[in-house]
C-alpha positions as CSV (number, residue, x, y, z in Angstrom):
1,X,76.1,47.2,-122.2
2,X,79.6,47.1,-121.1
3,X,81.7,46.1,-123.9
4,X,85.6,45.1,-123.1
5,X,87.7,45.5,-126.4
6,X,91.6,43.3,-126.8
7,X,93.0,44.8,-129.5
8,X,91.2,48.0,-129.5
9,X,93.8,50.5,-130.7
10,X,93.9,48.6,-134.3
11,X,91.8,49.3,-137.2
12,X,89.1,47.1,-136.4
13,X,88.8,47.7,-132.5
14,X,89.0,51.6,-133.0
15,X,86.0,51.4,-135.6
16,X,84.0,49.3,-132.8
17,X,84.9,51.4,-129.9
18,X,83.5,54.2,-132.1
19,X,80.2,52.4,-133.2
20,X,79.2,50.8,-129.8
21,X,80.2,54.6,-128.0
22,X,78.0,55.8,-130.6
23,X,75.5,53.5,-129.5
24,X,75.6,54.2,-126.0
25,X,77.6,51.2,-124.8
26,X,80.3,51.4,-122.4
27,X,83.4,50.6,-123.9
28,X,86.6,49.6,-121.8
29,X,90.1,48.6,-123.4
30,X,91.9,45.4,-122.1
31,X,95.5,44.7,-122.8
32,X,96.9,41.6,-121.7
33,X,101.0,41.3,-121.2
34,X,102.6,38.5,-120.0
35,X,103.3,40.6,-116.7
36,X,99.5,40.9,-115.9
37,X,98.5,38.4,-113.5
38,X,95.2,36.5,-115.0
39,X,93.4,37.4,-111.0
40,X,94.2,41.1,-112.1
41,X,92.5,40.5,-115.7
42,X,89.6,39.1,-114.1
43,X,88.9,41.6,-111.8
44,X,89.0,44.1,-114.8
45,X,86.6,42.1,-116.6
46,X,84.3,40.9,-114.0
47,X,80.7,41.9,-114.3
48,X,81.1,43.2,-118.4
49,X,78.5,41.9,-120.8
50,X,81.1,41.3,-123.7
51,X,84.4,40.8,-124.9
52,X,85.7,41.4,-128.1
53,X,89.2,39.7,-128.6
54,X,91.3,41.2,-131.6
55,X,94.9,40.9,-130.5
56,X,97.0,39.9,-132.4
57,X,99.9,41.0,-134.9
58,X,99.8,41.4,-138.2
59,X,99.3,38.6,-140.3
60,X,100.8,40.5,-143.1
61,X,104.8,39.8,-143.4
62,X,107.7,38.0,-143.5
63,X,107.0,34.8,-141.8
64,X,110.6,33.9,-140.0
65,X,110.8,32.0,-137.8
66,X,110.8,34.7,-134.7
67,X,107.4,36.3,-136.5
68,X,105.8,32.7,-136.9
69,X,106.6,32.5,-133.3
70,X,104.9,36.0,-132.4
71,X,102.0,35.6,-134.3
72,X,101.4,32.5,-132.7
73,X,102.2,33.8,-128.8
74,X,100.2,37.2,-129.9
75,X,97.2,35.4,-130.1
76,X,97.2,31.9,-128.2
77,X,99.1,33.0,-125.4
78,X,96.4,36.3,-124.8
79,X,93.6,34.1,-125.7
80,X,94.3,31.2,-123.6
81,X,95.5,34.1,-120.6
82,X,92.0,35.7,-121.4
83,X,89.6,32.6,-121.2
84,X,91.2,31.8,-117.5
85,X,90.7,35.3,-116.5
86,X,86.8,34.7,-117.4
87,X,86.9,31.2,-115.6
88,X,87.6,33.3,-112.8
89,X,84.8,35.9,-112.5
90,X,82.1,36.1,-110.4
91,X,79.8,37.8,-112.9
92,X,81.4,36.0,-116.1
93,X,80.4,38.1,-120.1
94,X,77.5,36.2,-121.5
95,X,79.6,36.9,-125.0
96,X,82.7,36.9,-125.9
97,X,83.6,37.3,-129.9
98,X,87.1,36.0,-130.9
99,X,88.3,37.2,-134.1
100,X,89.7,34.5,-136.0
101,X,90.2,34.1,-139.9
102,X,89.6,32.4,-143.1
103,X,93.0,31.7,-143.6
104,X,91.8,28.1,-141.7
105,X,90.0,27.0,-145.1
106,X,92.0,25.4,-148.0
107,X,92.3,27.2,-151.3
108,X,90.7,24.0,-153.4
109,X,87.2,24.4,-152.4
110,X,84.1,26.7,-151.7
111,X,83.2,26.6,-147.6
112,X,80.8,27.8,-145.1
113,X,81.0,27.2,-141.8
114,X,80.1,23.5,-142.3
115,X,83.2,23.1,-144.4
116,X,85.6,20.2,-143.1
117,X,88.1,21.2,-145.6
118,X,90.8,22.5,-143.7
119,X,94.5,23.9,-144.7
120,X,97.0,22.3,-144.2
121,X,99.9,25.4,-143.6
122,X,100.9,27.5,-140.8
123,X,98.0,30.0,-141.1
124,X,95.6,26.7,-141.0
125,X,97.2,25.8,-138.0
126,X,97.5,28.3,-136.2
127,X,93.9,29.4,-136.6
128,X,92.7,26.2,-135.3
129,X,94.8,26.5,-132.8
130,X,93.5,30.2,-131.3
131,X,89.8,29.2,-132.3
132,X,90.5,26.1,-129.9
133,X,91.9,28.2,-127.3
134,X,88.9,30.6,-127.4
135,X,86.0,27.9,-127.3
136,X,87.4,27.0,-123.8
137,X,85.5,29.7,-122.7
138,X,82.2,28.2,-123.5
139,X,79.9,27.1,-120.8
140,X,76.3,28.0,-119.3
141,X,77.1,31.4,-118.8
142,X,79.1,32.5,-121.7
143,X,79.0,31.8,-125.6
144,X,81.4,31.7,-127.6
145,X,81.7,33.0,-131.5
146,X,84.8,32.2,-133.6
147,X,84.3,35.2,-136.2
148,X,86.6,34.0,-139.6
149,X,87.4,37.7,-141.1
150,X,87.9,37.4,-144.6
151,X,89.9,40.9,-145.5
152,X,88.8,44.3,-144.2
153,X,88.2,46.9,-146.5
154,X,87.7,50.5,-145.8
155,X,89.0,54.1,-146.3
156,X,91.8,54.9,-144.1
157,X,93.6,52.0,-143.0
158,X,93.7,48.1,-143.5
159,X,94.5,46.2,-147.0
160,X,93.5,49.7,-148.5
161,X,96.1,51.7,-147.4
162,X,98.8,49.6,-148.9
163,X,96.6,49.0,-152.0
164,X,94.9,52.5,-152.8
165,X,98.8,54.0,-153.3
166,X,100.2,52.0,-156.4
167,X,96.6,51.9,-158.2
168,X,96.1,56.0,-157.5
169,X,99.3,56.1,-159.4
170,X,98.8,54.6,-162.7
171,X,101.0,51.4,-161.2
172,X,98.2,48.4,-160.2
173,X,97.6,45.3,-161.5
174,X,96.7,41.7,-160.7
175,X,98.6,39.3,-158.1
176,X,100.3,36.0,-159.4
177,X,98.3,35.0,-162.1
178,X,95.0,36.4,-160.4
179,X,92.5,33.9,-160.1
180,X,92.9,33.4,-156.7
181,X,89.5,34.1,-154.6
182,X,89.7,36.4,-152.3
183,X,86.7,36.8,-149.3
184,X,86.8,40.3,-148.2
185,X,84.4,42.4,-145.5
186,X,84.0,46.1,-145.3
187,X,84.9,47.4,-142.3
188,X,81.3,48.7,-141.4
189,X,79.3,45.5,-142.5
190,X,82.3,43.9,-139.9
191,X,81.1,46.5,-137.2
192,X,77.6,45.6,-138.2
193,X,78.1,42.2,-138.1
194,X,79.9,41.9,-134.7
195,X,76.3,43.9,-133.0
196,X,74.4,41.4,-134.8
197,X,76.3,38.6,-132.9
198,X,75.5,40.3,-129.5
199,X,72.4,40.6,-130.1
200,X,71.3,37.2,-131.5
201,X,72.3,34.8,-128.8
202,X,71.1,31.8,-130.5
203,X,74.6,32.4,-132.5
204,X,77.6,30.2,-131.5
205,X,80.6,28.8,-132.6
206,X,81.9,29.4,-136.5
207,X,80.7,32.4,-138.5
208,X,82.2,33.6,-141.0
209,X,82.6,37.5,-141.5
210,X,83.2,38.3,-144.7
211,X,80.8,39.3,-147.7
212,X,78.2,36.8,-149.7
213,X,80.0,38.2,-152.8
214,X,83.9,36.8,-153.0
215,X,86.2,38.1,-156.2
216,X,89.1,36.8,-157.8
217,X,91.7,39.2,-157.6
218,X,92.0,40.1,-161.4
219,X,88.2,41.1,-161.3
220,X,89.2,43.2,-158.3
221,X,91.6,44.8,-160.1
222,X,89.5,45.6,-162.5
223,X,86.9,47.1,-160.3
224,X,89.5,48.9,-158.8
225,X,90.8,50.6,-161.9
226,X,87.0,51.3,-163.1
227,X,86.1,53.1,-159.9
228,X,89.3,54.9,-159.4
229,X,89.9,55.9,-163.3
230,X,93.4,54.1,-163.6
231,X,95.4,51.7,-165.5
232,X,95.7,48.0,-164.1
233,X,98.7,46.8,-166.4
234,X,101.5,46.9,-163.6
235,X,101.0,43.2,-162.5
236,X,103.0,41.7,-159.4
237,X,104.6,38.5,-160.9
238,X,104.1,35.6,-158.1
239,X,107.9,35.4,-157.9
240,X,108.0,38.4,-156.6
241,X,105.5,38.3,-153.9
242,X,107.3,35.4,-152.6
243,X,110.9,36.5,-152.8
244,X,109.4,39.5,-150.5
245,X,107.2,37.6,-148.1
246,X,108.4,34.3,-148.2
247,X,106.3,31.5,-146.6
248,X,103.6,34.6,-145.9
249,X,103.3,35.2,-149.2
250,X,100.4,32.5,-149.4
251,X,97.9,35.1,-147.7
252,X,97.8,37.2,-151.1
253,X,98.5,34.3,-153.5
254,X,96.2,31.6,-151.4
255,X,92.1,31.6,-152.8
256,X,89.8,31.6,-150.1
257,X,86.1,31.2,-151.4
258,X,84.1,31.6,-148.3
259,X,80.4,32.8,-147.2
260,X,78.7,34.0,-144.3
261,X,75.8,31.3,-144.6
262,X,75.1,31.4,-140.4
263,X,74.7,35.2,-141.2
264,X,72.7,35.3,-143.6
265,X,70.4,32.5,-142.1
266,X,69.6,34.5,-139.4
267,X,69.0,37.2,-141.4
268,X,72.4,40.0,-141.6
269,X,71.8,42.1,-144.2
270,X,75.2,43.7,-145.8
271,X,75.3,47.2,-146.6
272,X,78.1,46.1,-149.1
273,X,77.5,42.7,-150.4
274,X,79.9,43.2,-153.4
275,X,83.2,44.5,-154.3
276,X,81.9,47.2,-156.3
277,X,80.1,48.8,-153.8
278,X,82.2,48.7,-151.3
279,X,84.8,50.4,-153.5
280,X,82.5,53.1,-154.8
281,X,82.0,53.8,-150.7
282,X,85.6,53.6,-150.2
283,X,86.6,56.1,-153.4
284,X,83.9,58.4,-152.0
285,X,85.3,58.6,-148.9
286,X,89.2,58.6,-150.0
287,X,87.8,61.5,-152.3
């Protein structure tokens, strides 16, 4: 297949340039500035098979006002540049795969991707907004697939790298008061997951990427300080984590309790379907 990556220089998009190389695809990068006329996107993506759409900056930060307003032109503005490029091929991709996140649920209730119970804050928002833009894409020819990450794990980048640091030094501990829920994905069930997709074209709209096992954060850090032979006493008072990220602090103090029913219906099975073992992988590798 010929596979068109946005986004592919980040952590995710590197990991599926590697797997889909290693599987023989073809695998083009696309970057889309506001200088790029959509005729010349089009032409770049005219006749692929797929696109995988990942821009987007990083969610993790200080949400001012001027970062609120580039996450949101990061990914509506590429998406919605993106979907009119595709509206203008010849040979249109039968796929394309928009990431997307659970940041979209509340923090009140357990979802799938029937769930109707839907945030209310600017992460909420702003994903229903970039999902929107993305299903404009949909028609005879091409399907669309929201995929809501939960947060990638994996050795060597991610949520790791800034967590792996404190907890190798003695210094870990909960979040707030650590009952929040958090749904998480290791990178290579993500990878997995995202071939799966291509593959079953019966799949549309919602799924949910993220592992059939979610953890509160304090039995994370437990797990964390089990596997890695360190203390967990060195906890982050909530106070803190908002007097540093502000507003953006709700993405490490929000629960998300989310599954990948549509998934696991059509039969994905996880290579690391809970914390632990995705940890043990990830120690094993960070060596």
């Amino acid at each position: 297949m010929k596979i068109v990556i946005c986004g592919i220089s980040g952590f995710v998009g590197s990991a599926l340039k590697r797997y889909f190389e290693e599987h023989g695809d073809d695998v083009h990068s696309l970057s889309i500035r506001t200088s790029v006329l959509t005729e010349t996107i089009a032409k770049s993506i005219d006749g692929c098979d797929v696109i995988i759409n990942l821009a987007g900056a990083n969610i993790l930060g200080r949400w001012t006002k001027n970062y609120k307003e580039l996450l949101r032109q990061s990914r509506l503005d590429t998406t919605n540049k993106l979907v009119e490029a595709i509206a203008l091929c010849t040979e249109p991709p039968h796929t394309l795969l928009n990431a997307s996140a659970v940041g979209i649920y509340d923090a009140y209730h357990q979802h799938d991707e029937s769930s109707r119970n839907m945030g209310d804050d600017f992460l909420a928002s702003l994903v229903r907004d970039w999902e929107y833009a993305a299903m404009r894409a949909s028609s005879v020819q091409t399907r669309v697939c929201t995929m809501r990450f939960g947060v990638v794990y994996a050795a060597g980048g991610g949520a790791m790298a800034k967590m792996l640091p404190p907890f190798k030094m003695g210094l870990g501990g909960k979040m707030g008061n650590g009952f929040q829920m958090i749904s998480w994905i290791h990178l290579k069930d993500l990878v997995r997951a995202c071939a799966f997709l291509i593959e079953h074209a019966e799949i549309s709209g919602v799924v949910n990427l993220s592992s059939p096992e979610p953890i509160n954060n304090l039995e994370q850090t437990k797990a964390m300080g089990r596997i890695l032979h360190r203390p967990t006493f060195v906890d982050l008072p909530e106070w803190i984590v908002k007097l540093v990220f502000g507003e953006g602090s709700i993405v490490m103090l929000d629960s998300k309790e989310v599954y990948p029913r549509v998934l696991q219906e059509h039969g994905f099975e996880f290579l690391y379907p809970t914390f632990d073992s995705a940890m043990e992988e990830i120690a094993h590798v960070q060596g």
